[in-house]
MIPAPA-792293 format. One record per residue (C-alpha): residue number from 1; residue in three letters; chain; z, y, x. Coordinates in nm, 2 decimals, padded with zeros to 4 digits. Layout:
<pts>
PT   nr  rest  kette      c3      c2      c1
PT  NUM   ALA      A       Z       Y       X
...
</pts>
This chain:
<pts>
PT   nr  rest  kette      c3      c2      c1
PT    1   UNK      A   01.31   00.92  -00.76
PT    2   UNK      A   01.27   01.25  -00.53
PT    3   UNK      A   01.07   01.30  -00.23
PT    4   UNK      A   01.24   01.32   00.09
PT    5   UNK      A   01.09   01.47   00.42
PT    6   UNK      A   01.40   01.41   00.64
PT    7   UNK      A   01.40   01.08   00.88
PT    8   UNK      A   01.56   00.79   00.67
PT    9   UNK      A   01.87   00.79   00.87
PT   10   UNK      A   01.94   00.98   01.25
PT   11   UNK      A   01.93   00.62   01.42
PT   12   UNK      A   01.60   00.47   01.26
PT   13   UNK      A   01.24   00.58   01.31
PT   14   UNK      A   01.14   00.88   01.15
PT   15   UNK      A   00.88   00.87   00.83
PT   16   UNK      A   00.66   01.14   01.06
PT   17   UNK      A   00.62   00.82   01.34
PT   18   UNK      A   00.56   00.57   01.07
PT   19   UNK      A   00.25   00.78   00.97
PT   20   UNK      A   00.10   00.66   01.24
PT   21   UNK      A   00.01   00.37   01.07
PT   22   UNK      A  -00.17   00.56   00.80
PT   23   UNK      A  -00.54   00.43   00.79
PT   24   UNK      A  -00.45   00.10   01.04
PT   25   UNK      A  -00.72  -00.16   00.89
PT   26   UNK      A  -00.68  -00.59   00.87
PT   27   UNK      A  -01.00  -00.80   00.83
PT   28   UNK      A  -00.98  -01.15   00.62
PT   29   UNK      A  -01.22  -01.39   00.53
PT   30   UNK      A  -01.18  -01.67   00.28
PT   31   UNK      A  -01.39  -01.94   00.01
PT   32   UNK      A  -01.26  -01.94  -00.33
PT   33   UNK      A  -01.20  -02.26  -00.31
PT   34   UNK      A  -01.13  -02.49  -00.68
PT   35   UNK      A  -00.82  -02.65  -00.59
PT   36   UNK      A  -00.55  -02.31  -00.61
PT   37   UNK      A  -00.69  -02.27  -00.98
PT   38   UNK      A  -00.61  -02.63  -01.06
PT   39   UNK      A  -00.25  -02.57  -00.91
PT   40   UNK      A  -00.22  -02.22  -01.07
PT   41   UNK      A  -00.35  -02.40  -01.44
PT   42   UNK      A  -00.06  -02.65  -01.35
PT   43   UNK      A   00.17  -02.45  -01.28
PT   44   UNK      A   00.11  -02.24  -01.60
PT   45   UNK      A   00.09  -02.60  -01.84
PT   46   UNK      A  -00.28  -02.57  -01.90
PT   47   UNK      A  -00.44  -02.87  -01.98
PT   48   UNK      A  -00.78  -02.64  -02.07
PT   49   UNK      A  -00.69  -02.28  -01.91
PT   50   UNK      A  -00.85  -01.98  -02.07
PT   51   UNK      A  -01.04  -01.87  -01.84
PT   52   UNK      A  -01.43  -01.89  -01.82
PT   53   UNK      A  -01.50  -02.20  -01.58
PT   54   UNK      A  -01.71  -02.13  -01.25
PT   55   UNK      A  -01.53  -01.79  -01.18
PT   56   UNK      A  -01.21  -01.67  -01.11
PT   57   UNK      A  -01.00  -01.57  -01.35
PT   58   UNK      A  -00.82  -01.20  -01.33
PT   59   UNK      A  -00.55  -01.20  -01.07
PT   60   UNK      A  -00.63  -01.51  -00.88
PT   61   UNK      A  -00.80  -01.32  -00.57
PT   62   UNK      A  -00.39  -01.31  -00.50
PT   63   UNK      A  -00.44  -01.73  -00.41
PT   64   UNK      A  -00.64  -01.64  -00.11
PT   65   UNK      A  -00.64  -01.46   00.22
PT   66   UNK      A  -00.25  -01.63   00.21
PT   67   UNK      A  -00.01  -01.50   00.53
PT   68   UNK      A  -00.13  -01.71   00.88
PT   69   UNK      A   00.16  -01.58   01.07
PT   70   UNK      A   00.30  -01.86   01.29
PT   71   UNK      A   00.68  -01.96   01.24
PT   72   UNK      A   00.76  -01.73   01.56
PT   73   UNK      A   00.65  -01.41   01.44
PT   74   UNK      A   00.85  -01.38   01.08
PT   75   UNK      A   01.16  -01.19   00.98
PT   76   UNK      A   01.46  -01.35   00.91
PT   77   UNK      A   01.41  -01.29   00.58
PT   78   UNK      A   01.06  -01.50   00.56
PT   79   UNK      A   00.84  -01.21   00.62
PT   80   UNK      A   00.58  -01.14   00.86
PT   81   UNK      A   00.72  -00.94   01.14
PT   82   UNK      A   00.67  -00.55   01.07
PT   83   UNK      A   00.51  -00.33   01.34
PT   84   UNK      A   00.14  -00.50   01.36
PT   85   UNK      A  -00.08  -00.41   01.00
PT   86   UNK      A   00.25  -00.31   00.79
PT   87   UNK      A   00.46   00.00   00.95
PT   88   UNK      A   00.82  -00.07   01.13
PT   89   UNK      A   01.05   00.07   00.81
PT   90   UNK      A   01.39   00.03   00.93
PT   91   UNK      A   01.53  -00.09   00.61
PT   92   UNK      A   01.60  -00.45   00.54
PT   93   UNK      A   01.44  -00.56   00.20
PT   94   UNK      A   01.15  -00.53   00.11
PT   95   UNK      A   00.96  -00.62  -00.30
PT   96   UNK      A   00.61  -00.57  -00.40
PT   97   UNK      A   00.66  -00.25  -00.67
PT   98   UNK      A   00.33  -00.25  -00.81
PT   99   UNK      A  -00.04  -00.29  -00.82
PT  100   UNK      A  -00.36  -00.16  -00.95
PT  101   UNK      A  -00.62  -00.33  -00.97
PT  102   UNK      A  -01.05  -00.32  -01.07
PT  103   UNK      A  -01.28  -00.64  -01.15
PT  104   UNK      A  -01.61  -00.48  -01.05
PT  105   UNK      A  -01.83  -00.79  -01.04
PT  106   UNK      A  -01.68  -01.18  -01.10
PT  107   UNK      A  -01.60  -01.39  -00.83
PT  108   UNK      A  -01.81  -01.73  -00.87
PT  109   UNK      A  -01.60  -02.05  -00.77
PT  110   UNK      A  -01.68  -02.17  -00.40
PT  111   UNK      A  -01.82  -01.82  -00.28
PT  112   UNK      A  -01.77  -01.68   00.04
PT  113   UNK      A  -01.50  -01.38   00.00
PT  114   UNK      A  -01.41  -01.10   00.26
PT  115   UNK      A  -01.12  -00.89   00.22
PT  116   UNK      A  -01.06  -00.53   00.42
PT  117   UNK      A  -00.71  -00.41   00.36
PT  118   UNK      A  -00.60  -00.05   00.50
PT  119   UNK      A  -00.30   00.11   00.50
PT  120   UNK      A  -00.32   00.47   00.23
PT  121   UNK      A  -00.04   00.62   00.24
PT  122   UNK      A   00.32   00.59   00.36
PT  123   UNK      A   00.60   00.80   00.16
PT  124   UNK      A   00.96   00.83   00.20
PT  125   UNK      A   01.24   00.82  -00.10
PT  126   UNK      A   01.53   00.85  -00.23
PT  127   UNK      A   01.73   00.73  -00.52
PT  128   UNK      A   02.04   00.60  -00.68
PT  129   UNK      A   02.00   00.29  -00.44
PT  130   UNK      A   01.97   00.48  -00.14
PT  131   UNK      A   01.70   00.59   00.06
PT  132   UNK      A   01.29   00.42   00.04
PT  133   UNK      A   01.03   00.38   00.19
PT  134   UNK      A   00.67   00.32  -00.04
PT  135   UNK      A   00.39   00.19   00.18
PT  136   UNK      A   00.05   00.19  -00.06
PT  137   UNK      A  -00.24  -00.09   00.06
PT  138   UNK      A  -00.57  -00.11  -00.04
PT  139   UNK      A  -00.81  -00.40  -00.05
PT  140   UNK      A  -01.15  -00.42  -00.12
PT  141   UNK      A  -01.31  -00.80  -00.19
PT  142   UNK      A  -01.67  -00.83  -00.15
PT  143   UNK      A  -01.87  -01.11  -00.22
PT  144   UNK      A  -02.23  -01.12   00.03
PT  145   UNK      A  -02.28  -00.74  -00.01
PT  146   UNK      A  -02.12  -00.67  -00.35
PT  147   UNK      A  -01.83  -00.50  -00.41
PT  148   UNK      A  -01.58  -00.80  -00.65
PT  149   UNK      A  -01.25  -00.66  -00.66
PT  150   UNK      A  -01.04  -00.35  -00.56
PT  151   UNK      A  -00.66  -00.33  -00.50
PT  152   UNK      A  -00.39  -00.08  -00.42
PT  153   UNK      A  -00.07  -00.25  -00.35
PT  154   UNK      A   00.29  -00.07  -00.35
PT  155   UNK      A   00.51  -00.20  -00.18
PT  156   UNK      A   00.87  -00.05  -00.17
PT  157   UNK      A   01.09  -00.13   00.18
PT  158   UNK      A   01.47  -00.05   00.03
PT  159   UNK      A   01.84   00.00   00.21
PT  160   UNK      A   02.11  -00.29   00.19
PT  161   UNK      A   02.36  -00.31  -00.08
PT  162   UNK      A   02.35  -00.47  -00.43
PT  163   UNK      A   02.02  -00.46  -00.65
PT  164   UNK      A   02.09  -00.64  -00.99
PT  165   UNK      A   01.99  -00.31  -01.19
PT  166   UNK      A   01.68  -00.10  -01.14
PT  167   UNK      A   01.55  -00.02  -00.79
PT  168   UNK      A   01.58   00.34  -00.78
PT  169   UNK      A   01.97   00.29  -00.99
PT  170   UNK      A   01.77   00.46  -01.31
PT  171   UNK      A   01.92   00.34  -01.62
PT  172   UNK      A   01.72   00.06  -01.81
PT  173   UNK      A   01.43   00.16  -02.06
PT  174   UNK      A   01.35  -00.06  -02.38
PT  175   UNK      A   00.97  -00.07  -02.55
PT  176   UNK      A   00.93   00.19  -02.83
PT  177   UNK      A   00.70   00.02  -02.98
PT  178   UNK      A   00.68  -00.36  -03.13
PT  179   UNK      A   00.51  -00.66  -02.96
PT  180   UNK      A   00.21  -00.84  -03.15
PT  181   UNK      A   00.28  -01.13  -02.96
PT  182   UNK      A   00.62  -01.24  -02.79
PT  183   UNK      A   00.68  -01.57  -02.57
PT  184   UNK      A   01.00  -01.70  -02.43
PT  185   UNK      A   00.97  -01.83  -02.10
PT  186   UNK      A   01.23  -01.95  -01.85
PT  187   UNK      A   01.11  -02.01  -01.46
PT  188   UNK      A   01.34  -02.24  -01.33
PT  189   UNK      A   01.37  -02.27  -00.93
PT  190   UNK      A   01.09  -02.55  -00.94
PT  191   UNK      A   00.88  -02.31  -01.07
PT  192   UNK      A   00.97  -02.07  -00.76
PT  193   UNK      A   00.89  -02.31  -00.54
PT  194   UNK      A   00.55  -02.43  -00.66
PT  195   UNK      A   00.42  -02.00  -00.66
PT  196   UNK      A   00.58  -02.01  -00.34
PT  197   UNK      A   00.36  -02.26  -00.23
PT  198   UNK      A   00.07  -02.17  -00.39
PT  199   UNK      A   00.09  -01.82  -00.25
PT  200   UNK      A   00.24  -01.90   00.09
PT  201   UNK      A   00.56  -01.67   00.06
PT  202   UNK      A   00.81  -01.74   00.24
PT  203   UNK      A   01.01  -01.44   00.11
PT  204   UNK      A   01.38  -01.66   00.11
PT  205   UNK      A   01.51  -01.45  -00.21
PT  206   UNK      A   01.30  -01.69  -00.42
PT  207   UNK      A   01.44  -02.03  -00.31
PT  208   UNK      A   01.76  -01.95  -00.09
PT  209   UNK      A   01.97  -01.88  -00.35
PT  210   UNK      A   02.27  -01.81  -00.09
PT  211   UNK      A   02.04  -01.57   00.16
PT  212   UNK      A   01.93  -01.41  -00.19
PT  213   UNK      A   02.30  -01.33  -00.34
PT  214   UNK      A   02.51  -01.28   00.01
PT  215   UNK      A   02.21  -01.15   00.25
PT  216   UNK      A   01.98  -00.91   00.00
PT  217   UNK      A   02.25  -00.90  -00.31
PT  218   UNK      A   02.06  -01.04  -00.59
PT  219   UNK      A   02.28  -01.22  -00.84
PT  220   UNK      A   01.99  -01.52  -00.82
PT  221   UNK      A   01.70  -01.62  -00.72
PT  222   UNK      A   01.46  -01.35  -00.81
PT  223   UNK      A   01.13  -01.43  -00.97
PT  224   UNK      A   00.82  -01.31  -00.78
PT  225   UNK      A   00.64  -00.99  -00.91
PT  226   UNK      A   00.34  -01.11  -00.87
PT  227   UNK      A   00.41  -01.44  -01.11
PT  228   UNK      A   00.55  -01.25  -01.39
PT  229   UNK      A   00.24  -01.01  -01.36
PT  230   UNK      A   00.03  -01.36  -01.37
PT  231   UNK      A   00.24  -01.48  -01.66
PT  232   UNK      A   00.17  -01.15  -01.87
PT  233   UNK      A  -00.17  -01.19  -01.76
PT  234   UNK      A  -00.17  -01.56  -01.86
PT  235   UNK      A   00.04  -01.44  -02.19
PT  236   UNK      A  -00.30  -01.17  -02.28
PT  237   UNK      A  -00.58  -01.46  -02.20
PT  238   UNK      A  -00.40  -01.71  -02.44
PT  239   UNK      A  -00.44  -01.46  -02.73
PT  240   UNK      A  -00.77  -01.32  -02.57
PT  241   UNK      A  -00.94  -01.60  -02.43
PT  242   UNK      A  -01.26  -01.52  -02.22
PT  243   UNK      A  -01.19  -01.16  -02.23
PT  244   UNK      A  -01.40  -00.95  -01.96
PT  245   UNK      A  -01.11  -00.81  -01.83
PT  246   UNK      A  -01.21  -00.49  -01.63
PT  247   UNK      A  -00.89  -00.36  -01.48
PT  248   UNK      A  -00.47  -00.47  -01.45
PT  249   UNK      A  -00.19  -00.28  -01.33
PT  250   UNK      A   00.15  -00.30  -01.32
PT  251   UNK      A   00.53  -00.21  -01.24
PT  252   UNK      A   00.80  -00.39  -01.13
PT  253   UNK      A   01.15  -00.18  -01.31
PT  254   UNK      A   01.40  -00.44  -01.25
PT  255   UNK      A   01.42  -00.79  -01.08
PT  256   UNK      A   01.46  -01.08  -01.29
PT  257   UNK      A   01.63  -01.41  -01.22
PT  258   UNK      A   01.60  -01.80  -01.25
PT  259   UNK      A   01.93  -01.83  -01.45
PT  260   UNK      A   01.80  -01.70  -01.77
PT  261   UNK      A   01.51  -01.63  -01.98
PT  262   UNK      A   01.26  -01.38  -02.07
PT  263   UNK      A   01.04  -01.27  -02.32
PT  264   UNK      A   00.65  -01.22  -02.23
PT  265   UNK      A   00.53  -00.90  -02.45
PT  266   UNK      A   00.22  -00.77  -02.57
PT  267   UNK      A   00.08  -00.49  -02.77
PT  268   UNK      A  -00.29  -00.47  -02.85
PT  269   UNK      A  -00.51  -00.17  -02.82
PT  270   UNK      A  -00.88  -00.05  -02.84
PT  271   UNK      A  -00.91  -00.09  -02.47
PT  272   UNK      A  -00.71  -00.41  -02.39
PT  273   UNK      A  -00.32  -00.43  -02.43
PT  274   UNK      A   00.01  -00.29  -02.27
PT  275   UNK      A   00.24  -00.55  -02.17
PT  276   UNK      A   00.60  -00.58  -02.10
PT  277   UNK      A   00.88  -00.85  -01.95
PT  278   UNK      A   01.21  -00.79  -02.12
PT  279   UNK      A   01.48  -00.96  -01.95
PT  280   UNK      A   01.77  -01.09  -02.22
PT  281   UNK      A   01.89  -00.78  -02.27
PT  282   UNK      A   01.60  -00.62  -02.39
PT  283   UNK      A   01.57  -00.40  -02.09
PT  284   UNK      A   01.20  -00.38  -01.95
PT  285   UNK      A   01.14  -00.55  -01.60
PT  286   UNK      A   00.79  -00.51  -01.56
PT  287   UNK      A   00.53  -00.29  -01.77
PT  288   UNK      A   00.13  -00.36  -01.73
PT  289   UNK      A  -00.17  -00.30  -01.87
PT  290   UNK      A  -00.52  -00.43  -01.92
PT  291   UNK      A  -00.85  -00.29  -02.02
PT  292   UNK      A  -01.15  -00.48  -02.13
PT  293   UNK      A  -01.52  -00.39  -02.06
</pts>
């Protein structure tokens, strides 16, 4: 993708205005609270997770401080309405591209969390797909005075038109090297709904499946980023149970969809692991990687 410093069209706002929003803070406050780690364990067919009990497990900080926007003040497409904490992009779809993420200190069941998200950095683009707009977040969690966990978000605003392939049109890119450890795993629109519910998001490409294929062009309903970065995640723990992971980031490459499976990848190093979802083809759909204190 290449950097563009024009305005994203003549008609829309200009990515000079949306700078503006560079630096705009959001306060939240919320207990991590036992029951969205029973639902997450169901969801992923845990009878035991493997996770150490009393703390939450890497990732699940993305249960709490869950959208409060009433009905009134959301997109049609299920989002919050843009122009308050996230900038007014003029472009009509929106996806979470990425994330990268620190475990400073462990979250212990039933504490008392506060979350501080700013807005870094706001960046136009352009592709294959059309012009972009990149809008980086960061969080910080603390827990009483101590620093827990630390964030930056991307997340990738994108013109109309179809989006089966990559997002910025690149051609598709396979794993060079082998996987240690490969599951199969199919999310069927049940399990859409349930991380829908446990997250709160209301995002309609993950259970309208007409809105999804006429409205944003998908050719299904897409699977959230965020689950299939819990379900590589989830895929690393059930090889390395207990492990102190220290730090997790990802990318999303390419969407994938209820109507067919995937394969859940990993690869082992000194550090931690680099993990992959292949869709059926083989093409990579998201890349990750953990480290290990």
């Amino acid at each position: 993708m290449l950097d563009s410093s024009a305005a994203l069209r003549s008609d829309s706002v200009s990515i000079d205005a949306l700078q503006r929003w560079v630096g705009r803070t959001q306060p939240a406050d919320d207990v991590a609270a036992p029951g969205p780690l029973a639902r997450l364990a169901a969801l992923l067919d845990h009878e035991t997770p493997p996770w150490t009990p009393g703390r939450l497990p890497p990732l699940a900080h993305w249960l709490y401080f869950l959208p409060r926007e009433r009905q009134s003040d959301l997109e049609p497409d299920g989002h919050a309405k843009r122009g308050e904490f996230l900038p007014p992009v003029p472009l009509p779809r929106r996806m979470w591209g990425g994330s990268r993420v620190r475990f400073v200190t462990p979250v212990p069941v039933g504490a008392e969390m506060r979350r501080r998200s700013t807005v870094a950095a706001i960046a136009a683009k352009h592709g294959r797909s059309g012009p972009m707009v990149l809008v980086t977040v960061e969080h910080s969690i603390t827990v009483g005075e101590a620093l827990a966990i630390t964030e930056e978000q991307d997340i990738v605003f994108l013109s109309a038109g179809p989006l089966g392939a990559a997002v910025d049109g690149s051609p598709c890119r396979r794993m060079a090297r082998p996987s240690d450890a490969t599951r199969s795993h199919t999310v069927d629109p049940v399990g859409l709904f349930r991380f829908s519910a446990l997250t709160f998001n209301a995002h309609r490409i993950h259970y309208d499946r007409d809105y999804a294929r006429q409205t944003e062009g998908y050719a299904g309903l897409v699977v959230h980023g965020p689950l299939i970065a819990t379900l590589l995640m989830d895929h690393f723990l059930r090889r390395r149970r207990d492990a102190a992971v220290s730090s997790f980031s990802f990318r999303a490459e390419r969407p994938l969809f209820d109507s067919a499976p995937f394969d859940l990848c990993l690869a082992e190093n000194d550090s931690g692991a680099q993990l992959w979802a292949a869709d059926a083809t083989g093409a990579i759909a998201m890349s990750a990687r953990v480290e290990c204190r």
